[in-house]
C-alpha positions in Angstrom: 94.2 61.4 160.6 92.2 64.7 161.1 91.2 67.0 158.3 93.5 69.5 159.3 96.5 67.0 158.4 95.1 66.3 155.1 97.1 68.3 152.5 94.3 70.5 150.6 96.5 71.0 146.9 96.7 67.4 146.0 93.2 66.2 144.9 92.7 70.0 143.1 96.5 69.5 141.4 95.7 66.3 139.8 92.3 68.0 138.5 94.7 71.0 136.9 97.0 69.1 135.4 94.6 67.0 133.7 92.3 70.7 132.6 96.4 72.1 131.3 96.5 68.7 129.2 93.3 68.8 127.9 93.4 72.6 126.9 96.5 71.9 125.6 95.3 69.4 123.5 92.7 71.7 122.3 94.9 74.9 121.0 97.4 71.8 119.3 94.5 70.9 117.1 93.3 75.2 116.5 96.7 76.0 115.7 96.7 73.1 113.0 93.1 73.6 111.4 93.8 77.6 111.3 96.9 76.8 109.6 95.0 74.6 107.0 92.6 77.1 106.8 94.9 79.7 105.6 95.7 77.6 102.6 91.7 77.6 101.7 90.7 81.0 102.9 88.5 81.3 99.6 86.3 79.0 101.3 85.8 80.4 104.6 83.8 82.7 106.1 83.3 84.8 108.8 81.3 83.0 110.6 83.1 79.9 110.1 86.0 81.6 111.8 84.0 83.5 114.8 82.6 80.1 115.7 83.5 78.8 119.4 86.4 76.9 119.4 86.8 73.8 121.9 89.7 75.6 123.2 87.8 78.8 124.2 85.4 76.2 126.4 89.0 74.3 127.5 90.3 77.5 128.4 87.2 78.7 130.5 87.2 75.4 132.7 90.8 75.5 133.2 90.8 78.7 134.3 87.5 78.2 136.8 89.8 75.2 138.3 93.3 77.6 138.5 91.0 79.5 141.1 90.3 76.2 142.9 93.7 75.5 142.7 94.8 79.2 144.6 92.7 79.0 146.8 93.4 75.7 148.0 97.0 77.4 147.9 95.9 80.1 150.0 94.2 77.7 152.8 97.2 75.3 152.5 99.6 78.7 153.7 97.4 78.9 156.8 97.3 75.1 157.8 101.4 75.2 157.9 100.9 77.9 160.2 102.6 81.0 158.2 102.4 84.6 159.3 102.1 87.2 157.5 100.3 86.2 155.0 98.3 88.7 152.3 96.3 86.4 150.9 93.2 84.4 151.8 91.8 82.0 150.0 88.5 84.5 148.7 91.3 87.1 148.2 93.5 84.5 146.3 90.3 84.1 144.1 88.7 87.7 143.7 92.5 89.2 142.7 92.1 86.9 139.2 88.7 88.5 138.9 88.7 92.1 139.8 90.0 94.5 136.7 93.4 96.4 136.9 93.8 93.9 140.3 94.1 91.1 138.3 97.1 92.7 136.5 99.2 91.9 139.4 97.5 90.4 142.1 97.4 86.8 140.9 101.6 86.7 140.3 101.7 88.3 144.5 99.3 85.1 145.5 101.4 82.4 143.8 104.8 83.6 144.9 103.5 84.0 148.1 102.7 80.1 147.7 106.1 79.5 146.3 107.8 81.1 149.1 105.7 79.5 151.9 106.1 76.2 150.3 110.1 76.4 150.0 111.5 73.5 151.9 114.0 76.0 153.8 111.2 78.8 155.1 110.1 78.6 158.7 106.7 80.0 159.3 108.0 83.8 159.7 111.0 84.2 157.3 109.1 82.8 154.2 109.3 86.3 152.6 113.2 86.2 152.1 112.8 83.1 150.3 113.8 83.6 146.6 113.9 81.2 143.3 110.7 82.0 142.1 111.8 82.7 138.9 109.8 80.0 136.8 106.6 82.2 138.5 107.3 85.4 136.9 108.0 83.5 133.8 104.5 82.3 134.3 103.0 85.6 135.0 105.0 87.4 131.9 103.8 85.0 129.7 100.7 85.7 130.7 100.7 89.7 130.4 102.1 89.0 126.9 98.9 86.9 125.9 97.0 89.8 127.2 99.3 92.4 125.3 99.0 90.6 122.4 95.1 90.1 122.6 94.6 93.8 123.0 96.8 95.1 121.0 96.3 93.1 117.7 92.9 91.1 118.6 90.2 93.9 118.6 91.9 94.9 115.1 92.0 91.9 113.5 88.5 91.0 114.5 86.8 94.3 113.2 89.1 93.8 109.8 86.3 90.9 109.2 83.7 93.6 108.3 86.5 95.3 105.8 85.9 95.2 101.6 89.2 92.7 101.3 87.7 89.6 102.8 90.5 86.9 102.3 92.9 89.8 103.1 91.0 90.0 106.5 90.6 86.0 107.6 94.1 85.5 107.1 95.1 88.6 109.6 92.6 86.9 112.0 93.6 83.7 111.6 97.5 84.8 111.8 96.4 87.0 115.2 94.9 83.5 116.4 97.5 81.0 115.6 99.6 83.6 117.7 97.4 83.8 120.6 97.0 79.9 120.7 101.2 79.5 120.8 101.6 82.0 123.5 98.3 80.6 125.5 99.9 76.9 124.5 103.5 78.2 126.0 101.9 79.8 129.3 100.1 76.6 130.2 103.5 74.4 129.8 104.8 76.5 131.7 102.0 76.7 134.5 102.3 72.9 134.0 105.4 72.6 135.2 104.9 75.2 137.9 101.9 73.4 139.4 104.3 70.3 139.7 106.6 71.9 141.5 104.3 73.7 144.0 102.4 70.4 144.8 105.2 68.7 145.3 106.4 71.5 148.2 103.3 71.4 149.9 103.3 67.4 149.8 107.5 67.3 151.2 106.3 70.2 153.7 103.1 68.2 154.6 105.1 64.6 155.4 107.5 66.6 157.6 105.0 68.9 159.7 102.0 66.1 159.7 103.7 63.0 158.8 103.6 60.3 155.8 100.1 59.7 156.6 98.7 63.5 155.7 99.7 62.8 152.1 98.7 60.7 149.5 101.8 58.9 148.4 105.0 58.3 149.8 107.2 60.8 150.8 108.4 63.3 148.5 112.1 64.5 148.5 112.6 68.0 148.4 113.5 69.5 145.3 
């Protein structure tokens, strides 16, 4: 077996999933102590609220290994020899990064992936390939955690400094248990999403490079 036959998305997949799980884990438990703490807000205080959550720290790894993960994506397009492509792996990366890009760019690389990794594409008529509608769930979902975050979080946070302090920790604390749902909803969903993909690229693997280019047996196609 030479490198070229060995499928680039599983090892990064399994790393993912276990970074969604674990930053799931992490908003579970914010959601539930903010709640508490709206029952005790006359014990809080700012800075008891401002302090860094484990789910901010979740939420920066799992986001470092999403742009593993697409890039991996992105390489894995060019080993099963699709043309056309608009995405490299660096380009994959730098369209999460780059502001106003990363607005859209990110949804273009994974349907890209979707579509490449559909069992019926051939190497040049991926682009008709459709069904990617759990991806622009994905991508929605994440718009509205951004919508959300800029619309409400920048006023909630300066509302600390106001003269009605409990008033003001239990808009932030409402504004947070908020952002944590829809952050919890996006990563189920990119949970599920990243399942699906892998498995693609594992069925596609088996039939182009044979049983031996993936890790486990083969995979039926979906």
């Amino acid at each position: 077996m030479n490198n070229r036959s060995a499928c680039p998305t599983a090892r990064i997949t399994r790393i993912l999933e276990i970074s969604i799980l674990l930053y799931l884990a992490s908003l579970g438990l914010n959601i539930f102590s903010n709640w508490q703490a709206l029952s005790s807000l006359n014990e809080l205080s700012v800075d008891a609220v401002l302090e860094t959550s484990l789910s901010t720290v979740l939420g920066y790894v799992y986001w470092i290994v999403i742009l593993f993960f697409v890039a991996r994506l992105a390489r894995a397009n060019r080993q099963l020899g699709a043309e056309g492509l608009s995405f490299s792996p660096s380009k994959a990366v730098w369209g999460y990064i780059i502001p106003i890009l990363n607005f859209f760019r990110p949804y273009l690389a994974m349907r890209e992936a979707w579509q490449v990794s559909d069992p019926r594409a051939s190497t040049t008529d991926w682009h008709s390939m459709d069904g990617y509608g759990l991806v622009k769930i994905w991508w929605a979902l994440n718009l509205a955690g951004v919508a959300v975050g800029m619309l409400f979080g920048f006023s909630a946070t300066k509302n600390l400094n106001g003269q009605n302090l409990e008033e003001s920790l239990q808009g932030f604390l409402q504004f947070e248990i908020a952002a944590d749902a829809i952050a919890g909803i996006t990563a189920l969903v990119m949970l599920g999403m990243v399942k699906v993909i892998s498995d693609r690229y594992l069925a596609k693997w088996d039939t182009q490079f044979g049983p031996e280019s993936v890790p486990t047996a083969k995979i039926q196609n979906p």
